[in-house]
N, C-alpha and C positions, 0 to 999 in steps of 0.2 A: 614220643614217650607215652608210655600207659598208662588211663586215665585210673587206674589202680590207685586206693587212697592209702593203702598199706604205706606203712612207716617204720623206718628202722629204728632198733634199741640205740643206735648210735647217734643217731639225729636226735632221737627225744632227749638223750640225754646230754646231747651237744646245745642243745635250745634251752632246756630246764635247768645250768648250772648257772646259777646269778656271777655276773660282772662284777669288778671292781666297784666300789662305791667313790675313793676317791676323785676327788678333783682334781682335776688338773688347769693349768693357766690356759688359754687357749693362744694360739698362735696362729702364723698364716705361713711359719714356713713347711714347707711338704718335706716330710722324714718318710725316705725309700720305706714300705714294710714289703712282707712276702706278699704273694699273690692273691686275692681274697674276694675269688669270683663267687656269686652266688646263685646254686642250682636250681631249676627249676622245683626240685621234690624241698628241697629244704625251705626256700621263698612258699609252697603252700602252707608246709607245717606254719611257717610264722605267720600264716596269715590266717589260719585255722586258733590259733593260740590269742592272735590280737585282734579278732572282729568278734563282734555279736557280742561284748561282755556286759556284766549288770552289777552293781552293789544296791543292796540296801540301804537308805535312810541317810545319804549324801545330803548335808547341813551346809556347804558349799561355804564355810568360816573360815576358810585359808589365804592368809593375805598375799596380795599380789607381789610380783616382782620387784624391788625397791628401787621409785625413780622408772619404773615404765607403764605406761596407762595400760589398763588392762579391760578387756571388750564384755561389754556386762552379759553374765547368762542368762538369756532368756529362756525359760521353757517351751511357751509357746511358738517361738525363732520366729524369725526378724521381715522379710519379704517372700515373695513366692509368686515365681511365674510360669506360666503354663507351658508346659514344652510335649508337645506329641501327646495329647492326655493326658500329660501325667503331673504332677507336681512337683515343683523345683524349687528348693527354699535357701537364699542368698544373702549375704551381709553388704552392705555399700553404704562407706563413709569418705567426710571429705570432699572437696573441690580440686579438679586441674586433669591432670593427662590420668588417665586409667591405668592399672596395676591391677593384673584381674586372680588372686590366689586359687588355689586348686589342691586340697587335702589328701590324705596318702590313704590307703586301705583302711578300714574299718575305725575312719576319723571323723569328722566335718569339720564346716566352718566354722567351727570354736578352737578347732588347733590350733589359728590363729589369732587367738586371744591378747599378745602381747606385739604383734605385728601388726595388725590392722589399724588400731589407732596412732599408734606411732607413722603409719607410713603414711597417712588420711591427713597426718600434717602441713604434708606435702601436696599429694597427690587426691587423686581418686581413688578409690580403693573397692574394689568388688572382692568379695570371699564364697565360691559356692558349691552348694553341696552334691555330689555327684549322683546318680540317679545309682537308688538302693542304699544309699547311705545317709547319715547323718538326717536332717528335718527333709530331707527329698522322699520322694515318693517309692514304697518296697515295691516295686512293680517286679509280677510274678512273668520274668521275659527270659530268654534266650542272652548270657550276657556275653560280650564280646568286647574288644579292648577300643573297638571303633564307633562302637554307642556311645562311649566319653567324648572322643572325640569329637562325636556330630552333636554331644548337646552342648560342650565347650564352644565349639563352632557358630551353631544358632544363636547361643547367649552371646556370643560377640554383637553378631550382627544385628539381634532382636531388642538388647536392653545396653549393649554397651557403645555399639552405635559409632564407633571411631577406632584409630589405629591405639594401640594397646601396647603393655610387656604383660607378660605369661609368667607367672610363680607356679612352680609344684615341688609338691614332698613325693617321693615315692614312688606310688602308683600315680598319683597328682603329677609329676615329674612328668611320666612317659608321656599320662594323658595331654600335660601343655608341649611337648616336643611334637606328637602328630598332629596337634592341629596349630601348632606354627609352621609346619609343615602344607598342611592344608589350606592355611588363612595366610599365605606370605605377602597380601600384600596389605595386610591388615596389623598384624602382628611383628613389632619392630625389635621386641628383643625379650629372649627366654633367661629364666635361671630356675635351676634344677639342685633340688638337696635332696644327696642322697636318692637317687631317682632309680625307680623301678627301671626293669626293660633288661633284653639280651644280647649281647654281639651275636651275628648267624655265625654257626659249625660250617667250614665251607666244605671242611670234607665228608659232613652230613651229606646221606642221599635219603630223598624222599620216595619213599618205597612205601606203598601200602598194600598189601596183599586183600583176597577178596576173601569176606566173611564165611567159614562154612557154616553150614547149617546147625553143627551142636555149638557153636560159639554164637549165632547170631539169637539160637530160638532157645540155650540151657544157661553158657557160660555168662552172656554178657549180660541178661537177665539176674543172674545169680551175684552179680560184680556189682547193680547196681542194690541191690536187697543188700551187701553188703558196705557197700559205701553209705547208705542211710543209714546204717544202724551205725555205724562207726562215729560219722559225721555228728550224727545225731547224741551221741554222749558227749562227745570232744564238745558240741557248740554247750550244752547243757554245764560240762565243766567249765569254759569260757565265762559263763556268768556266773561263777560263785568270786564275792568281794576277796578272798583272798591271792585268786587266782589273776585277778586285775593289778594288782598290786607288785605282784609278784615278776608280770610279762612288761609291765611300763617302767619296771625298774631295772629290769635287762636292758631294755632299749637306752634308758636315761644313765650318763655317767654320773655325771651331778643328779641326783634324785629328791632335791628339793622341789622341784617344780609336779612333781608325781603327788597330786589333791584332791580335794574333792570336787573342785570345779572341772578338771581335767575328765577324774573318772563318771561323773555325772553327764558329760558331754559322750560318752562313750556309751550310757548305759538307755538312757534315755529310748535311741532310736532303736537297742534292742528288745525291747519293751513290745514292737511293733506286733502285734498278729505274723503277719508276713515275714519276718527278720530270719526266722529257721529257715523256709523255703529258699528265703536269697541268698544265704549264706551256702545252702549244700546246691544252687546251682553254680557260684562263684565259684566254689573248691572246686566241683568237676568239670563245670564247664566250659573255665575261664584259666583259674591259676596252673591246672595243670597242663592244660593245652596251650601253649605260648609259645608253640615253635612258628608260626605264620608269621608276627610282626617282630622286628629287631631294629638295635640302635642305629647300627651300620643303616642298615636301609634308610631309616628316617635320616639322620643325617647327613648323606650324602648330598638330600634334597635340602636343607637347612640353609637360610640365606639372611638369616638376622645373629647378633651379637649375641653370645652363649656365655653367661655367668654361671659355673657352678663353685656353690658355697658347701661345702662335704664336710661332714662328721667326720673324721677319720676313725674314732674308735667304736664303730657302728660295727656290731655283730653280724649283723647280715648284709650290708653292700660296705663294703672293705673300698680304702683309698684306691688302690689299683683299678678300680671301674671308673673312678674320676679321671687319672692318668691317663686312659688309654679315647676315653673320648674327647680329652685337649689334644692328644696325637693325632685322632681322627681326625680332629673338625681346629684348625688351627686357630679360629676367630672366637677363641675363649679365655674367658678370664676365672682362675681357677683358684678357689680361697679354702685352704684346709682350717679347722677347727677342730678344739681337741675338743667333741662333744659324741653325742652315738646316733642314733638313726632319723632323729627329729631337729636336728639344732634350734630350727627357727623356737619351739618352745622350751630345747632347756637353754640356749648362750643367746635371748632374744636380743639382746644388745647388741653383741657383736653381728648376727644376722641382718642385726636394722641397718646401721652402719655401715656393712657391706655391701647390702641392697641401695643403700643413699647412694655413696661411692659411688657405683657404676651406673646408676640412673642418670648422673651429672655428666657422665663420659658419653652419652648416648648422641643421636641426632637432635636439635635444638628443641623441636616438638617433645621429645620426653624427657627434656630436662629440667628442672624447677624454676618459674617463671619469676624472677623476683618482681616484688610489689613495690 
């Protein structure tokens, strides 16, 4: 696909028309919908719409969840350890077997605000922020889907030190699927909400033609002058408080949890100097080139227990991506929720729950030790 940031009138205004506000009860049984794959051009738009945003004068006065502890914000965040130069900033609460979170695109470890201490009751609980996001370091690099991975990887074996389960939202998702992939004999069991990533085209051929000379030395020059400027408004609309308000409530069906502690966690690390540079390398040189890694591939290699917990009325990865990788990989346990692209923070209940549930099913080592 063409690293082109052009955007159709149909996408923008497939992504800009707000969801139902209704709630609904949530459930676990899975109701057939149509197909509701999501494409590479359309996953950048939303990831152009939901990163890098900012409001003013966030009073952070919104009370928590009623009946769930809630992870207090800190501005300055919470630890920070060194990874490749760069700086890496993590939540870890709690005593016992580790549970190590992993947040979606343009989140951090405050999305787990309602999960972490709930599950630290239990367990161990690490929450961290992935490199260029959240209190982690904007490091001006080359980004690629396997840099999550190797710092996922390192932070296993640097700070967490023992065999693990793997949380991720999203883009968190994919990134804890490669390196359960990678760490299999470390990592004993994944769960995935709503998780980024793409089944391969098998009847895709990989065909590149060789650059000519007004494509390498007018066009592609001219494409990148153009995705700056492009890039460059879109991220500058990203951070007007309306516009925040607006994208977190698409996502959220229930939109009570849509606050100031939420959008204050979101606005903060855009704040950064660096935040524009990582953001328009992410769009071009990440979200829209994503044909190299896929789900199939990873789990075909996949050799621990797979929990996914799915949004079902998630605008952008639709139930059917859940279905087709419990077909894939049979050693999954597959929990629908009527919620949209984040559940673990708007049905955090039910998520905890969930996540208890099949911690308890696991091997004895990652089960709750009673006292």
């Amino acid at each position: 696909m063409s690293s082109s940031c052009a955007i159709s009138p149909s996408l923008r205004a497939e992504f800009l028309n707000p969801i139902s506000n209704r709630f609904l009860a949530p459930s676990r049984i899975y109701q057939p919908r149509s197909k509701c794959e999501m494409n590479r051009r359309s996953f950048a738009l939303k990831g152009i719409m939901a990163s890098g945003v900012s409001v003013l004068g966030s009073s952070l006065t919104s009370e928590p969840v009623q009946g769930v502890e809630r992870l207090p914000f800190k501005p300055e965040g919470y630890n920070f350890w060194t990874w490749r130069g760069r700086k890496i900033h993590y939540v870890v609460q709690g005593e016992g077997f580790p549970i190590v979170l992993i947040h979606g695109f343009g989140a951090s470890s405050f999305h787990w605000r309602y999960n972490l201490p709930e599950l630290a009751k239990r367990y161990k609980v690490y929450a961290i922020d992935l490199l260029g996001f959240g209190w982690s370091e904007k490091a001006i690099i080359e980004y690629d889907a396997m840099i999550w991975r190797d710092q996922v990887v390192d932070f296993l074996k640097e700070i967490v030190k023992e065999p693990a389960v793997l949380v991720g939202n999203s883009l968190g998702g994919f990134t804890a699927l490669t390196t359960a992939v990678a760490l299999n004999e470390q990592v004993v069991g994944l769960a995935l909400l709503n998780s980024a990533g793409q089944f391969g085209d098998t009847k895709a051929k990989a065909t590149k033609s060789e650059e000519t000379p007004i494509q390498k030395f007018i066009l592609k020059p001219l494409k990148q002058i153009f995705q700056r400027v492009v890039l460059g408004v879109l991220f500058w609309q990203a951070k007007q408080p309306a516009r925040i308000e607006s994208v977190l409530k698409n996502v959220y069906i229930n939109t009570s949890n849509v606050d100031d502690y939420l959008v204050e966690s979101i606005k903060m690390p855009a704040d950064d100097p660096n935040a524009g540079e990582v953001y328009y390398r992410l769009m071009t040189r990440f979200m829209l080139n994503q044909t190299e890694y896929t789900l199939d591939s990873f789990l075909s290699t996949l050799t621990c227990p797979l929990l996914l917990l799915w949004g079902d009325l998630d605008p952008w990865v639709g139930p059917a991506k859940a279905t087709r990788i419990k077909e894939f990989y049979p050693n999954t346990t597959l929990v629908n929720l009527q919620a949209g692209h984040c559940p673990h923070d708007e049905v955090p209940e039910l998520v905890n729950k969930a996540l208890l549930d099949w911690l308890s099913t696991l091997a004895p080592e990652a089960s709750v030790q009673t006292v």
